[in-house]
N, C-alpha and C positions, 0 to 999 in steps of 0.2 A: 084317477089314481088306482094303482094295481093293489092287489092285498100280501106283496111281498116282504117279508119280515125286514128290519133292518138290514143292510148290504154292506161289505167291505167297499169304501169310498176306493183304497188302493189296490193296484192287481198284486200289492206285493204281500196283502193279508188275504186275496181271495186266489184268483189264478194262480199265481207264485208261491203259496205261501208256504209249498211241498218244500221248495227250494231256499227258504229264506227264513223258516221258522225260527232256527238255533239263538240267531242274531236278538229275536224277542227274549230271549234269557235276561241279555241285557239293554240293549238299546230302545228300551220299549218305559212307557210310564210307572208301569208295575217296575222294569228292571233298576230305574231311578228310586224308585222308592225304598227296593231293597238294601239299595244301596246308601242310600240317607237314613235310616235304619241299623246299616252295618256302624256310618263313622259317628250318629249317634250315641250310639249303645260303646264302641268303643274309646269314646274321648271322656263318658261318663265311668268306664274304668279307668283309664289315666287320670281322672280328675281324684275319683273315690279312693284309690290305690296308692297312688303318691301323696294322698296327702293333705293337696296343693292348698285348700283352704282350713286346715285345721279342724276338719269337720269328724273326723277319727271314725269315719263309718265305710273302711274297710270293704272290700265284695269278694265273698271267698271263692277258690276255684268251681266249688260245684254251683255258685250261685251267678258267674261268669259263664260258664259251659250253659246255664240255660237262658240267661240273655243271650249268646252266641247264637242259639237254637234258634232262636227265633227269626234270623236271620236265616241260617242253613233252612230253614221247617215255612219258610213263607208262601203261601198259599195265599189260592183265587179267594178266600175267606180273609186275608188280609188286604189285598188287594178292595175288596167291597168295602170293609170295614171305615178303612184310609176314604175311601171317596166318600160315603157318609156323612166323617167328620170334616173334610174339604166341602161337600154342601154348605155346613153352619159358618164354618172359620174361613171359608174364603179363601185359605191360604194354604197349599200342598206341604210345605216346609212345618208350620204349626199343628198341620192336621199328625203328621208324622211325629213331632213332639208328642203330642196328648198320647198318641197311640203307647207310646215306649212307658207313659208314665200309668197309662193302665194296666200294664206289663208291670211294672215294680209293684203297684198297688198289690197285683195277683200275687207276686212271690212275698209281700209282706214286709217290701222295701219301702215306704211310703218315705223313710229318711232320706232317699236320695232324689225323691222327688224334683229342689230345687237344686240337685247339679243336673238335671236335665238341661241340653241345652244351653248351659249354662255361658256367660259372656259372648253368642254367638251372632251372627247376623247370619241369614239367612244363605249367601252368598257363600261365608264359610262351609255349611253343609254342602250344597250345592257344587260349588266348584272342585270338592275333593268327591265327591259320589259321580259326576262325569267321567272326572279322570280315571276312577275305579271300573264305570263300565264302558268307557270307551278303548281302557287297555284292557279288560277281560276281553270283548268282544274281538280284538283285533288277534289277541293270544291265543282263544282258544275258537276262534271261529273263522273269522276271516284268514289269519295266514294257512291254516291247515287244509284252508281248499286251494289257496295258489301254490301251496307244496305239491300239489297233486297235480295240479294245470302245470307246474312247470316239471316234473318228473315225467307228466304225459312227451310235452315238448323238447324235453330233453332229449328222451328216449327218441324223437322220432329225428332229431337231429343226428342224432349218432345213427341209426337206420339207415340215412339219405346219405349220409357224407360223402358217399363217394359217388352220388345220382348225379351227372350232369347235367346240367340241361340252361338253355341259350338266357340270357339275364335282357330284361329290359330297361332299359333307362330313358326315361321323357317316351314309355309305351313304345321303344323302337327297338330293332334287334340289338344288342351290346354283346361287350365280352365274357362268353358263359362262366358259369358258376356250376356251385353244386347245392341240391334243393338243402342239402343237410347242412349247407354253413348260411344258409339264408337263415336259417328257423335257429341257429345257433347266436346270429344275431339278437332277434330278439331272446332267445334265454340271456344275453350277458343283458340288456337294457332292461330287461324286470328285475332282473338281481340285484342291478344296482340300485336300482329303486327300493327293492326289498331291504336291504341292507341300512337304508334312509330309513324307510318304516320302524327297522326295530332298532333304532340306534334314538326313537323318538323319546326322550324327556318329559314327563306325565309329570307337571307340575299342580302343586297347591300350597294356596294360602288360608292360614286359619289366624288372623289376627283383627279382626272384629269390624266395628261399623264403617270403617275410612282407612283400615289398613295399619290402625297407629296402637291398637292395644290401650287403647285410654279407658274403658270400663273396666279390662283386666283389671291394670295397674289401682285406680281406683281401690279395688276391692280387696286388693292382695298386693300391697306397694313393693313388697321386698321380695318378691319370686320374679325370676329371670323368666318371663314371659316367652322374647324371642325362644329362647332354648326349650321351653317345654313344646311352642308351638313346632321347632323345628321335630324334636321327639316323634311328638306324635303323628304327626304326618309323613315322616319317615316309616313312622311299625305300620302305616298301609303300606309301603310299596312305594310312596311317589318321593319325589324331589322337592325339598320345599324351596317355596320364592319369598323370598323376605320384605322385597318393595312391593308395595302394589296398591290399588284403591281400595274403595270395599269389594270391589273383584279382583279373580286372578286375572291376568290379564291377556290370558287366550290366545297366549304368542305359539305354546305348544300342539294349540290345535290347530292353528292355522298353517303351520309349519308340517303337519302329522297331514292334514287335508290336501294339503299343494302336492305333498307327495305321493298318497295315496293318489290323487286325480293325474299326477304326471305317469304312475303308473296305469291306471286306467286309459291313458290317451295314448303308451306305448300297443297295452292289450287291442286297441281300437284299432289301430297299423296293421296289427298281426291278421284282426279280421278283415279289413280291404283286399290285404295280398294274398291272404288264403282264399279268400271269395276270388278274387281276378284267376288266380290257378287252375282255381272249381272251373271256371268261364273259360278257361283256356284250357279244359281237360289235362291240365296236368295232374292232377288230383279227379280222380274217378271217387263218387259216393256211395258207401254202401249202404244197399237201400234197408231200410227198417221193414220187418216184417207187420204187416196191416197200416202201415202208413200210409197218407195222401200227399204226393207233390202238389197236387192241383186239382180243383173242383172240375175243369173241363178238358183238360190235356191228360191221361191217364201216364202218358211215358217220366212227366216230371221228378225229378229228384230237386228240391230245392234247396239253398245254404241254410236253410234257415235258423241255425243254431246261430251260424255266423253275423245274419244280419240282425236276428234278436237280441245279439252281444252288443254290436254296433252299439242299437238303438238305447239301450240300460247302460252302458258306459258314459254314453251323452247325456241321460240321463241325472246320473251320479256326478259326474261333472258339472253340471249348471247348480247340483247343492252343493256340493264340496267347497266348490272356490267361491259360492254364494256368503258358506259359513267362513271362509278364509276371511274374505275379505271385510265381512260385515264384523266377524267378532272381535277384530285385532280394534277396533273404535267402541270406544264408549264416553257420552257427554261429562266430563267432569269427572265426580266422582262417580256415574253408576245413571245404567238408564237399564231400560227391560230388553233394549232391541235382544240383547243376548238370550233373554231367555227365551223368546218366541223363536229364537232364531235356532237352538239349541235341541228343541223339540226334535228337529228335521235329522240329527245327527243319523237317525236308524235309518232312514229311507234313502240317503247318500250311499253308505252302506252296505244296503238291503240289494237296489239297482247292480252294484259293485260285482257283488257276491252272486248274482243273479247271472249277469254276464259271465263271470269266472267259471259258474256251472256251466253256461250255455257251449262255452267254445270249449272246455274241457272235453264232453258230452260231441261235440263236432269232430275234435282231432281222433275220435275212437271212432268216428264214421266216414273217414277218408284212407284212402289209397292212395299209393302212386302211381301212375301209368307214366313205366320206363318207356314204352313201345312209342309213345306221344313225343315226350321229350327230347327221345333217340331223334324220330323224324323231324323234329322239329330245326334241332342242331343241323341234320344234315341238308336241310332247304336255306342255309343261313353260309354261305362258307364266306360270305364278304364279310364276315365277322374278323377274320384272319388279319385282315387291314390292317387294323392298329398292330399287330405281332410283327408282321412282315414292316411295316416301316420304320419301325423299333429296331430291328434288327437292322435293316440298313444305314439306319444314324449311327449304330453303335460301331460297324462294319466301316462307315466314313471317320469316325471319332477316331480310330484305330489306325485306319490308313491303307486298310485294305481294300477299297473302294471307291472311286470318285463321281459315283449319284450325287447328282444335284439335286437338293428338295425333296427326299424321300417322300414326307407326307405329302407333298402334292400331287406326286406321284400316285401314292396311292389313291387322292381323293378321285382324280379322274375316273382310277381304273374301278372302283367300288361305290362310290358315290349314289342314294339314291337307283342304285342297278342291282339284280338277284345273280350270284355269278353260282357257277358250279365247279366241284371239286378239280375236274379237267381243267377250267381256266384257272383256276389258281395255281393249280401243276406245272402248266405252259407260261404263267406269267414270272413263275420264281424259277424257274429251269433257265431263261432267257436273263437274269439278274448276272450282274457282274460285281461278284461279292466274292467272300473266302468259302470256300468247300466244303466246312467246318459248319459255317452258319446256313449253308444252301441247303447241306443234308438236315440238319434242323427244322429246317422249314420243309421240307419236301415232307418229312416223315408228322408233321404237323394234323391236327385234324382238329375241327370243332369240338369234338368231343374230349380227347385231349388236351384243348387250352382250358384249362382250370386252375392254372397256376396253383397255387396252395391250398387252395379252396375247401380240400378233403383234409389237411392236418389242422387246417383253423375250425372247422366245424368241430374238431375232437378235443380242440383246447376247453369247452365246457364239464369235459369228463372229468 
C-alpha cells in the first residue's frame, strides 16, 4: 500500500475537473441537498403563509429572506453538517429535515417545527429537487458551452462555404461539395436537437406516499390538495403531473437524456469526419506551443481533442440511455433502482460537457488547407460522370439527342479508372448533344461542380 491520501475514483473530479467543475454546483450530492433544502424551506412557506392548516403562524418577509439565505449562503459547513446527521438517521431526505428544523429552532421558530416536511414522502422532496438541478445545470451550464461549440462551427461554416473540395461517399471519390456546407450540416442537426433540449418539461409531483394525497386529506379534509399541490410546484419553475405513484414517473428525464445523448451521438459524427480530414490533410493542425504529439516521433500533431471527445461522448452515452431506460420502470408502486440510478445523473453530463470543451478547444486548432483540396479535386475529374450523363438524359428527354444509355456510357468510360481533365474535354467534344448543354459541359470543372453547396452552407446564418 502506498501512503497516498484519498484519490478522485473519477477523472471527471481529478484530471477533468478544470473542465467539469460548474456542473458540481448542481449535479453533485451537496448540489441535491441544496436543493431539497430549497423546496423544503419553500413548501414550509406555502404551508405557514396560506394557512393551509389553521395553524395562524404566519413567516414574515424578513423571517422568509433568511430561511431563503440559507439556501443562497450553503456551504462546505453544511454540506458536513447534513452527512453527520445522514451517519445516525440513515436517511439523506430526514438528515435534511432535522437540518431545517435546527434552522427554525435558531431563528426562534420552534412553532413551525411540525410543518416541517410536513405530509411528505421522501420521493416528494426528491423528485422536485432533480428537476431543480437538472434544469439549473443544463440552463446555466451545459447549454452555455454548446452555444459556444456551436458559434465556434457556425462561424467556421460560413468561413468554408465557398471551399470546395471532392466529397467521399462509402470512402470513394463522389460529387464535390463545399467544406462549409459539410460543417453547416451538422450545425442544422445539433440545433434541432438543441431545440428538443430546451422545449424539455421539468416535471414534478408532490402528492404523498402512493400519489393519492390520502394523509393530506386526512388532516385537512376540506382544502383542495390537487390545487395547492399544483401551486406550489409551479412557484419552483416545474410543470406539475397530477398522476403518478409515490414517484414521478421519470418520463421527462428520459425523454431530456435520449436527447441530450442523440445530440451527443450527432457531436460524435462531427468528430470521425473532422478526424478523417485531419487524416486526409484537409485540415492542417496548429501546433500548440510546448506540446507533445508523440513520446517517440517528435514531427506528431495528433487529433487529440477530437479523439478525447469521441471517447466522453461514448461515455455519456452508456449513462444517459442507461438512466433513460432504467428510470421510465419502477416495481409497483416504488423501488430504489431510481435512486441509485439517479446518482449517476452528473457524470453523464460531466463526460458531455467534457467532450463539448474538447472539440470546441480542437475547431480553434484547425486550419484549412485549400492547396490540398484544390489538388485533390483536380486528380478526381471522373467525378464529372454523374454531371455529364445527367445532361445527356436530359438532352435525350428533350429530343435533342439520341444516346442510348447515357449512364452506361459513362460507366465504361469512368468506371474504377482515374481520367484527366484532357479526356474529359475529348470525350464531351465527341458527344452528339445541343450546343447549349456541350458548352456547359466543356466550361465544367471539379472544382466548379458544387451545385448549391455555398448558399446551403449560408442558410445556417
Amino acid at each position: 500500500m502506498s501512503n497516498l491520501s484519498v484519490q478522485p475514483l473519477s477523472p471527471l473530479d481529478g484530471r477533468y475537473r478544470a473542465a467539469v467543475a460548474d456542473l458540481g454546483n448542481y449535479l453533485s450530492e451537496a448540489g441535491l441537498n441544496r436543493a431539497r433544502i430549497q423546496v423544503e424551506i419553500e413548501w414550509l412557506i406555502h404551508l405557514a403563509n396560506r394557512d393551509l392548516l389553521g395553524t395562524n403562524t404566519p413567516i414574515s418577509e424578513v423571517e422568509a429572506a433568511k430561511l431563503r439565505a440559507i439556501v443562497t449562503n450553503f456551504s462546505d459547513a453544511d454540506v458536513a453538517e447534513l452527512a453527520k446527521t445522514e451517519a445516525t438517521t440513515k436517511h439523506d431526505v430526514k438528515a435534511v429535515e432535522y437540518f431545517i428544523r435546527a434552522k427554525l429552532s435558531e431563528l426562534g421558530r420552534n412553532d413551525l417545527l411540525e410543518l416541517t416536511h410536513f405530509a411528505c414522502t421522501s420521493e416528494d422532496i426528491n423528485n422536485l429537487s432533480y428537476a431543480i438541478t437538472v434544469r439549473d445545470a443544463i440552463e446555466n451550464v451545459w447549454l452555455p458551452k454548446v452555444t459556444v461549440l456551436l458559434t465556434k462551427l457556425r462561424e467556421l461554416a460560413a468561413k468554408y462555404a465557398d471551399s470546395a473540395m471532392l466529397s467521399r461517399t462509402h470512402g470513394q471519390p463522389a460529387t464535390p461539395t463545399t467544406m462549409g456546407k459539410e460543417l453547416a450540416v451538422f450545425v442544422h442537426r445539433l440545433e434541432r436537437q438543441i431545440k428538443r433540449i430546451k422545449a424539455t418539461e421539468y416535471l414534478g409531483k408532490f402528492s404523498g406516499a402512493t400519489g393519492t394525497f390520502s394523509a393530506h386529506v386526512v388532516a385537512a379534509p376540506l382544502l383542495n390538495w390537487p390545487k395547492e399541490s399544483e401551486d406550489f410546484v409551479t412557484s419552483l419553475g416545474l410543470t406539475w403531473n397530477p398522476l403518478t405513484t409515490q414517484i414521478e414517473s421519470h418520463d421527462w428525464q428520459a425523454e431530456l437524456y435520449s436527447a441530450v445523448a442523440h445530440f451527443n451521438a450527432i457531436l460524435h459524427n462531427l468528430c470521425t469526419d473532422i478526424w478523417t480530414y485531419i487524416s486526409l490533410a484537409y485540415f492542417k493542425q496548429i501546433p500548440v506551443a510546448g506540446a507533445t504529439g508523440s513520446s517517440t516521433m517528435p514531427h506528431k500533431i495528433n487529433p487529440i481533442r477530437f479523439e478525447n471527445a469521441e471517447s466522453n461522448l461514448e461515455l455519456s452515452n452508456a449513462i444517459l440511455n442507461s438512466l433513460a431506460s432504467t428510470l421510465i420502470t419502477s416495481r409497483l408502486q416504488r423501488d430504489l433502482t431510481d435512486s441509485s440510478s439517479q446518482r449517476n445523473i452528473g457524470l453523464g453530463f460531466g463526460h458531455s460537457l467534457l467532450a463539448i470543451d474538447n472539440v470546441t478547444r480542437g475547431l480553434a486548432e484547425i486550419d484549412l488547407s485549400e492547396s490540398v483540396l484544390s489538388a485533390d479535386l483536380s486528380d478526381n475529374w471522373e467525378i464529372l460522370g454523374e454531371a455529364i450523363q445527367t445532361v445527356i438524359r436530359a438532352e435525350v428527354a428533350a429530343g435533342r439527342s439520341n444516346i442510348s444509355d447515357p449512364y452506361a456510357l459513362l460507366k465504361e468510360l469512368t468506371r474504377g479508372k482515374r481520367l484527366s481533365g484532357e479526356d474529359m474535354v475529348a470525350f464531351v467534344n465527341q458527344l452528339e448533344i445541343g450546343q447549349a448543354a456541350k458548352d456547359r459541359l466543356l466550361a465544367l470543372r471539379p472544382h466548379t461542380y458544387v451545385g448549391l453547396a455555398s448558399e446551403l452552407a449560408k442558410r445556417i446564418n
